[in-house]
PLY file of the C-alpha trace (Angstrom):
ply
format ascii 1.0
element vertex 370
property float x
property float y
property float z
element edge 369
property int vertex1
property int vertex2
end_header
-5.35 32.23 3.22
-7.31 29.46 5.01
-4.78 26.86 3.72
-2.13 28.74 5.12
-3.81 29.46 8.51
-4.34 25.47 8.99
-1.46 24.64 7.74
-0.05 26.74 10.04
-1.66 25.21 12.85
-1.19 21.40 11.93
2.29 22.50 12.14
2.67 24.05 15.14
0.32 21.22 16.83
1.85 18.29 19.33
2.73 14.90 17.52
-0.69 13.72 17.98
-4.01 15.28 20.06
-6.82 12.86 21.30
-9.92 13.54 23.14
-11.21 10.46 24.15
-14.30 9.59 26.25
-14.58 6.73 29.66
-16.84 4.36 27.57
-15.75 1.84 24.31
-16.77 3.80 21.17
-20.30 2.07 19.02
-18.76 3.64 15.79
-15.44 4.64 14.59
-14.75 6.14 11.06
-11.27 6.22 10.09
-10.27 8.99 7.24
-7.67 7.61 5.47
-7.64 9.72 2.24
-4.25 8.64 0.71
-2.70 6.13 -1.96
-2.42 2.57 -1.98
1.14 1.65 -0.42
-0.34 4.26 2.67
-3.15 2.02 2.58
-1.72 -1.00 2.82
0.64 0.22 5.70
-2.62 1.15 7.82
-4.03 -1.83 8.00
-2.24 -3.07 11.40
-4.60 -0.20 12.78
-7.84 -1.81 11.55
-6.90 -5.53 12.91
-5.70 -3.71 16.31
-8.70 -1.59 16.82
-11.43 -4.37 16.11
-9.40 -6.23 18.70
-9.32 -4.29 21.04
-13.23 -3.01 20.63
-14.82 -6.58 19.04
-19.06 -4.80 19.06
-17.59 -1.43 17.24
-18.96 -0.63 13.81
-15.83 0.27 12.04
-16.03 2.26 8.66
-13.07 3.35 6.37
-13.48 6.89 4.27
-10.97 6.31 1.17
-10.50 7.01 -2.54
-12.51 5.24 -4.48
-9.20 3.73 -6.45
-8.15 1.61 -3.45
-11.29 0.98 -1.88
-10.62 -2.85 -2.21
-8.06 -2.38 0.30
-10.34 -1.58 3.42
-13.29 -2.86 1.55
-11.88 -6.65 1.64
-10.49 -6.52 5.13
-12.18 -8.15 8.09
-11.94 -6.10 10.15
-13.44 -3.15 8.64
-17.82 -3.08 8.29
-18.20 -0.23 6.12
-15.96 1.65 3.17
-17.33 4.85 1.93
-15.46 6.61 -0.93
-14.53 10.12 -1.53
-12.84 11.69 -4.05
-10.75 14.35 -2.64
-9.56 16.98 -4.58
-6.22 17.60 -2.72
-4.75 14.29 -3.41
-5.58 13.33 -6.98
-4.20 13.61 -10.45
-6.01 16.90 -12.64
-6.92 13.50 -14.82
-9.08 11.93 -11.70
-12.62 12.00 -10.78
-12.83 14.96 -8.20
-15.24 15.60 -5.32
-16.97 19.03 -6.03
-18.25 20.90 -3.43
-21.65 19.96 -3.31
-20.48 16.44 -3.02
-18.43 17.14 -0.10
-21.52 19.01 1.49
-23.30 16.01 0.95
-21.25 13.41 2.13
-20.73 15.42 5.61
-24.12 15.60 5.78
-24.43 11.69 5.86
-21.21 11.46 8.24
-23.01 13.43 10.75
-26.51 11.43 10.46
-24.54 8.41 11.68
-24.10 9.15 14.83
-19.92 7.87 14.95
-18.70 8.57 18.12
-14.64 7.83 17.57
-12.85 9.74 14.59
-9.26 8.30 13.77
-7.89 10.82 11.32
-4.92 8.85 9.61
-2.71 10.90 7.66
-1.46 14.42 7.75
-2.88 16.34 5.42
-4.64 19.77 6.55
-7.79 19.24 4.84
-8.01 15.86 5.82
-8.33 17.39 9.45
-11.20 19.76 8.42
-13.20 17.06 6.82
-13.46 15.16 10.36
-14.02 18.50 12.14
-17.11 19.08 9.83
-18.42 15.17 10.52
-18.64 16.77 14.25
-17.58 13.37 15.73
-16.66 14.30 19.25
-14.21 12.21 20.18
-10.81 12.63 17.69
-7.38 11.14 17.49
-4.85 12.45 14.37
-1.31 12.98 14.04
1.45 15.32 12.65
3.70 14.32 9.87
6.28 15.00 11.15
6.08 12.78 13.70
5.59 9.75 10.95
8.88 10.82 9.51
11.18 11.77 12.47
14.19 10.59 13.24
14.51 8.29 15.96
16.93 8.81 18.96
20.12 8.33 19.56
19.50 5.54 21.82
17.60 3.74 19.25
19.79 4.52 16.20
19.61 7.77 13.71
17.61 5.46 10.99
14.38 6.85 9.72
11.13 5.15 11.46
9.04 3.40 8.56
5.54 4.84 7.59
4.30 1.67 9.42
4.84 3.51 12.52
2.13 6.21 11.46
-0.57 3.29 12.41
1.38 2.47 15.62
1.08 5.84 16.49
-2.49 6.24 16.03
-3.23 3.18 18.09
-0.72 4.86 20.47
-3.10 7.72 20.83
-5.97 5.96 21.30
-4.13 3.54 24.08
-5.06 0.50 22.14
-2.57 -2.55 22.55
-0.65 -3.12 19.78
-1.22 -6.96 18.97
-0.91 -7.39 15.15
2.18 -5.48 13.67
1.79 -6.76 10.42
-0.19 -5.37 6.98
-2.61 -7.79 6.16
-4.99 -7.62 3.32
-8.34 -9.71 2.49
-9.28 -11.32 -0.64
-12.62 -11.50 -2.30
-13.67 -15.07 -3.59
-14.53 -13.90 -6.49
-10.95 -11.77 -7.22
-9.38 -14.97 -6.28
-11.27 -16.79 -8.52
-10.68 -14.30 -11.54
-7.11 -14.48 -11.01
-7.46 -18.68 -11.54
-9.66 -18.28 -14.34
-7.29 -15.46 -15.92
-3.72 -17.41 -15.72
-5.67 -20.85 -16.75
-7.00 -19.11 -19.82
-3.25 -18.23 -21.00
-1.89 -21.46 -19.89
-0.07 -19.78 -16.37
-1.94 -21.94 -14.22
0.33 -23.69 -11.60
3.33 -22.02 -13.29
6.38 -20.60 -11.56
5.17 -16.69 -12.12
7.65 -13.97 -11.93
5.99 -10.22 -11.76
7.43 -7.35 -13.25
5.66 -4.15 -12.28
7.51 -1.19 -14.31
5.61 1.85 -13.04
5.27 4.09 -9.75
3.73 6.77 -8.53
5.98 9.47 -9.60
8.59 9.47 -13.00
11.25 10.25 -10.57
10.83 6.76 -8.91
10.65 4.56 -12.33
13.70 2.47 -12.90
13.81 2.33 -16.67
11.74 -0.37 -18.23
14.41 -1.80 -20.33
16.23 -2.33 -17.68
13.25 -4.22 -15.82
13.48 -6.26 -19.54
17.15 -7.35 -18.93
16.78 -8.47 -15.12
13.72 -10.23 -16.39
15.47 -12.18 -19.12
18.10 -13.12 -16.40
15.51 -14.56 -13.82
13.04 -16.56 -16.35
15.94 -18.05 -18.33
18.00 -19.39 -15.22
14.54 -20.28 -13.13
11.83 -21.20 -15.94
9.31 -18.65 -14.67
6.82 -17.25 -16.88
6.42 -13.28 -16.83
3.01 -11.47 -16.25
3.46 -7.07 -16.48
1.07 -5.49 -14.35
0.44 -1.89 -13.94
-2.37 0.32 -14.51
-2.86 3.51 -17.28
-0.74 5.33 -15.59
1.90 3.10 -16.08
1.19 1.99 -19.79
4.36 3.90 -21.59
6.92 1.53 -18.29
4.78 -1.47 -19.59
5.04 -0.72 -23.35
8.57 -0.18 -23.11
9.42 -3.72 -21.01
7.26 -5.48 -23.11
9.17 -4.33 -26.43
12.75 -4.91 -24.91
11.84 -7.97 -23.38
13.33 -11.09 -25.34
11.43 -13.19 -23.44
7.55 -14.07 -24.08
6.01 -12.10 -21.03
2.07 -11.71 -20.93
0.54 -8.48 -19.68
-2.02 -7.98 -17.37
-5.15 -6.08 -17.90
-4.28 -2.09 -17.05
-8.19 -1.74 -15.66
-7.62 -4.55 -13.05
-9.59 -3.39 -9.53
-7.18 -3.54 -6.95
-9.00 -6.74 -5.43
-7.73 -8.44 -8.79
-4.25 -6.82 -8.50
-3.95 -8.15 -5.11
-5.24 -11.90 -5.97
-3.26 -12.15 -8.85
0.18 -10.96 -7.18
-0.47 -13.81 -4.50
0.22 -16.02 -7.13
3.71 -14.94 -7.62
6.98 -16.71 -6.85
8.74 -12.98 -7.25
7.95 -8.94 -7.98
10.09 -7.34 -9.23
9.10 -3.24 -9.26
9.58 0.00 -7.99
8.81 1.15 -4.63
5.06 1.25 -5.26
1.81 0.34 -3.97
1.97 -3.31 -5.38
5.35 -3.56 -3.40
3.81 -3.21 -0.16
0.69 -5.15 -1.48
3.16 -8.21 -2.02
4.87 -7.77 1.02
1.61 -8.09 2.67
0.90 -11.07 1.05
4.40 -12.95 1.89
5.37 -12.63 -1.37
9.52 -11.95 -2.03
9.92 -8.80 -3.58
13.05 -7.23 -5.30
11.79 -3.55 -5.40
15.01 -0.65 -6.71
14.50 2.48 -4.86
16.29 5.95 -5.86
14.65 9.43 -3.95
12.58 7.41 -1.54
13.68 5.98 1.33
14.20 2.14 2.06
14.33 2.84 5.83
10.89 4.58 5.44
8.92 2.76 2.53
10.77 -0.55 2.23
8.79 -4.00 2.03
6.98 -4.41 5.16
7.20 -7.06 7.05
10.43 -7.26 6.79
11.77 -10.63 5.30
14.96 -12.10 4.40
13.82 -12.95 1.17
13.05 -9.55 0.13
15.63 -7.75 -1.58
15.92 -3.77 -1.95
18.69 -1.97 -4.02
19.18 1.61 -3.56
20.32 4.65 -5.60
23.34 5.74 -3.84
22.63 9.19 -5.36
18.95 9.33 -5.33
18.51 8.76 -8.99
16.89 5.53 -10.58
19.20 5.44 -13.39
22.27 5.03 -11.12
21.45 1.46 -10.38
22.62 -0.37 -12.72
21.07 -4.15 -14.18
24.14 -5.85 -12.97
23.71 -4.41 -9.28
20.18 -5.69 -9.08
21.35 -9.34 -10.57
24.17 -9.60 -8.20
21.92 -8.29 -4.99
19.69 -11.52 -6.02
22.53 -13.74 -6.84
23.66 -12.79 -3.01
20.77 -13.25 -1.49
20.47 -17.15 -0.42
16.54 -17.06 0.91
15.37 -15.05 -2.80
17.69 -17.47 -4.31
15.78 -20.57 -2.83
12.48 -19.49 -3.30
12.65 -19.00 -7.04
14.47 -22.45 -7.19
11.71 -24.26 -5.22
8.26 -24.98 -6.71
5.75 -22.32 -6.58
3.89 -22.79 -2.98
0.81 -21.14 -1.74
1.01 -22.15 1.76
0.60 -18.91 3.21
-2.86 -18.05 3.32
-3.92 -14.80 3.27
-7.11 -13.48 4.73
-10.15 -14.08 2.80
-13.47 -12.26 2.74
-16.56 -13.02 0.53
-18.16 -9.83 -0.08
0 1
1 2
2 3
3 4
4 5
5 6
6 7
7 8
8 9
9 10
10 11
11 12
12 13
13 14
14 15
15 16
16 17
17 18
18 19
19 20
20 21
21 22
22 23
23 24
24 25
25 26
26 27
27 28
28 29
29 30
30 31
31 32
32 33
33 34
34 35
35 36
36 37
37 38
38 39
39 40
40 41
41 42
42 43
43 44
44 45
45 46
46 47
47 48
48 49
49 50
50 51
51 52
52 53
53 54
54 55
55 56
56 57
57 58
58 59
59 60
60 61
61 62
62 63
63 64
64 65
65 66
66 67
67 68
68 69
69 70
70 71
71 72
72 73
73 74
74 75
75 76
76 77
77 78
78 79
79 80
80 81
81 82
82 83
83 84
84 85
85 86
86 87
87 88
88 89
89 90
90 91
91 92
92 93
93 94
94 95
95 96
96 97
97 98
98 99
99 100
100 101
101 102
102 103
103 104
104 105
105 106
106 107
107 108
108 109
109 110
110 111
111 112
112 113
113 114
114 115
115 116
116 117
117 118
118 119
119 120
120 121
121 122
122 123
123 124
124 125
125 126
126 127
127 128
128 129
129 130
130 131
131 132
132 133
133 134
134 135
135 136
136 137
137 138
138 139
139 140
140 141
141 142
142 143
143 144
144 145
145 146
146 147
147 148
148 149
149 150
150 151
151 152
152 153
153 154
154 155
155 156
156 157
157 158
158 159
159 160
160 161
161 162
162 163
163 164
164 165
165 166
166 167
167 168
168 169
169 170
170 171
171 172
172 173
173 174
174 175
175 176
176 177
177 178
178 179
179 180
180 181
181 182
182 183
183 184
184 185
185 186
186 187
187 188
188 189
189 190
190 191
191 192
192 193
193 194
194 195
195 196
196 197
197 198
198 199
199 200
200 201
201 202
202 203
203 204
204 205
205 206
206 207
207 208
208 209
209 210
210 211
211 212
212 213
213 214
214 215
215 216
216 217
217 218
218 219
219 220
220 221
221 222
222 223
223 224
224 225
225 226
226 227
227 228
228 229
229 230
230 231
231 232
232 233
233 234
234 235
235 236
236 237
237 238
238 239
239 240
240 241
241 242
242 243
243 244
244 245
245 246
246 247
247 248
248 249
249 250
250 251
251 252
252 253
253 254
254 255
255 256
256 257
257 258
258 259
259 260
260 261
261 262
262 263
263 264
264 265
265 266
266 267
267 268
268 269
269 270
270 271
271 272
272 273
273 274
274 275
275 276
276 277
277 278
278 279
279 280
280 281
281 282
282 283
283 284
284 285
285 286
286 287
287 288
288 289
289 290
290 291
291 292
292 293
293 294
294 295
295 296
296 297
297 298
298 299
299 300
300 301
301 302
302 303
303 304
304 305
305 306
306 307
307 308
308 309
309 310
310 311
311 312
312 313
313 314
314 315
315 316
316 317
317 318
318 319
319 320
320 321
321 322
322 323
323 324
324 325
325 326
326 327
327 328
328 329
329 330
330 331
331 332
332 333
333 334
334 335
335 336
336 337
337 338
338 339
339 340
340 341
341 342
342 343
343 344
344 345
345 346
346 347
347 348
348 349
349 350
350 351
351 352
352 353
353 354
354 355
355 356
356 357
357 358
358 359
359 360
360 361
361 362
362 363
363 364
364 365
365 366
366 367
367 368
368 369
């Protein structure tokens, strides 16, 4: 019954409601309870809110799982973890109720004076109403999914725009649009240490990440095999499998139709280590997933096959000539076929160039030694 009654209010709420105060906020906490792609995606509004208020103390409540994310940021001072029970697999570490008593407890000691609520779930919304911050800025889900106008085209507005939004609310300039994501010396050095142990280092890398979120959103993994073969035999790359426990039946499968040596990554990597190790690659190759968006981040070309999701909504982000999306006509993975995801590569001149050219690491990413 209480679900339903706030439920029932988030839905019948404006696209966003902010109560702000005349005076730059000391402390902001930003809720941000969701997966790793969401994550990834928020970041613009973590660079645009330390820019616009340099002195703030700026802390990010998250999962514990994708902690690295805020946690290796710059702009972000504090992560604290939570894991809510709403949002997590029946196999994951929950948050029972004392915990939850006890971490509001703490939220309300510190004396924030800004709450940024960032996604949409109900119970998201009555975690910051119990920190008793008193200034608050969330949105509706809607609104992150709408449809534009006609003026500006019937095309879906990407989850990026959930952040814009936000910042919208809270009347703070948009100045970075981009995701951006920091890397820990020490994950950075791990992922050297790693590849020069199995003879990868300074290799052309191609990654193949098999798994996502959802079964519904898996291309099969043999089919991630042939597409595979294809790019290492006519570009020389070397394959490294990532993916996590969750994934480990995609990753068995690839590795067993794969006719190609291909090296797998460990499945208990931190997210910091996912994230150094993918800036080493020429390519992914994957599933619209959290590592998709975590490469995108990182300038790294991705070719990622979609099927229920949306492109226009999830796609690689920033967008980038070199990136290369194919997409279920009908919704289902197993409707695209290995030969459409060869030819969309074959046809795309930038993707094409990059995996010809030596492997480059030009684009530095943002670092932070913590």
């Amino acid at each position: 019954m209480v679900w339903r009654a706030v439920r029932g209010v988030h839905e019948a709420s404006r696209p966003y409601s902010a109560h702000s105060s005349s005076r730059d906020p000391d402390r902001v906490l930003c809720v941000c309870l969701s997966h790793l792609g969401d994550l990834v995606l928020l970041t613009p509004l973590f660079r645009n809110l330390r820019l616009r208020f340099p002195l703030a103390y700026i802390a990010a409540l998250c999962k514990s799982a994708v902690a690295d994310i805020p946690r290796t940021h710059p702009a972000v001072d504090e992560v604290i973890t939570y894991e809510a029970r709403w949002i997590v697999k029946p196999t994951s570490p929950r948050a029972g109720f004392l915990h939850t008593a006890k971490l509001i407890r703490e939220l309300r000691a510190q004396s924030y004076d800004l709450l940024v609520v960032c996604y949409d779930h109900p119970m998201d919304r009555i975690l910051g109403l119990c920190t008793g911050i008193p200034a608050k800025v969330s949105l509706d889900g809607g609104e992150a999914q709408q449809r534009k106008s006609a003026a500006e085209g019937t095309h879906l507005r990407h989850r990026i725009e959930h952040a814009f939004d936000l910042l919208r609310a809270l009347e703070v300039p948009i100045v970075d649009t981009f995701p951006s994501i920091g890397l820990a010396a020490a994950d950075l050095a791990w992922a050297e240490e790693w590849l020069q142990e199995r003879g990868l280092a300074g290799s052309h890398l191609l990654g193949i990440h098999p798994g996502a979120g959802g079964l519904q959103k898996r291309w099969p993994a043999e089919r991630f095999a042939r597409v595979a073969e294809y790019l290492a035999t006519k570009f020389a790359c070397k394959i490294v499998a990532t993916g996590s426990a969750i994934d480990a039946e995609a990753l068995q499968i690839f590795l067993r139709n794969a006719r190609i040596d291909a090296i797998q990554a460990p499945m208990t990597l931190s997210v910091g280590r996912l994230c150094a190790l993918i800036r080493r690659f020429a390519v992914l190759l994957c599933n619209d997933c959290g590592p998709m968006h975590i490469a995108a981040a990182l300038h790294v070309p991705v070719v990622a096959i979609f099927g229920p999701s949306s492109p226009e909504l999830w796609g690689p982000c920033p967008a980038d000539p070199r990136h290369v999306v194919v997409a279920a006509s009908d919704g289902r993975m197993e409707s695209v076929t290995v030969g459409q995801v060869v030819d969309a590569i074959a046809e795309s001149p930038q993707l094409m160039h990059k995996l010809s050219a030596d492997l480059g690491l030009a684009l530095k990413p943002l670092e932070k030694n913590k």
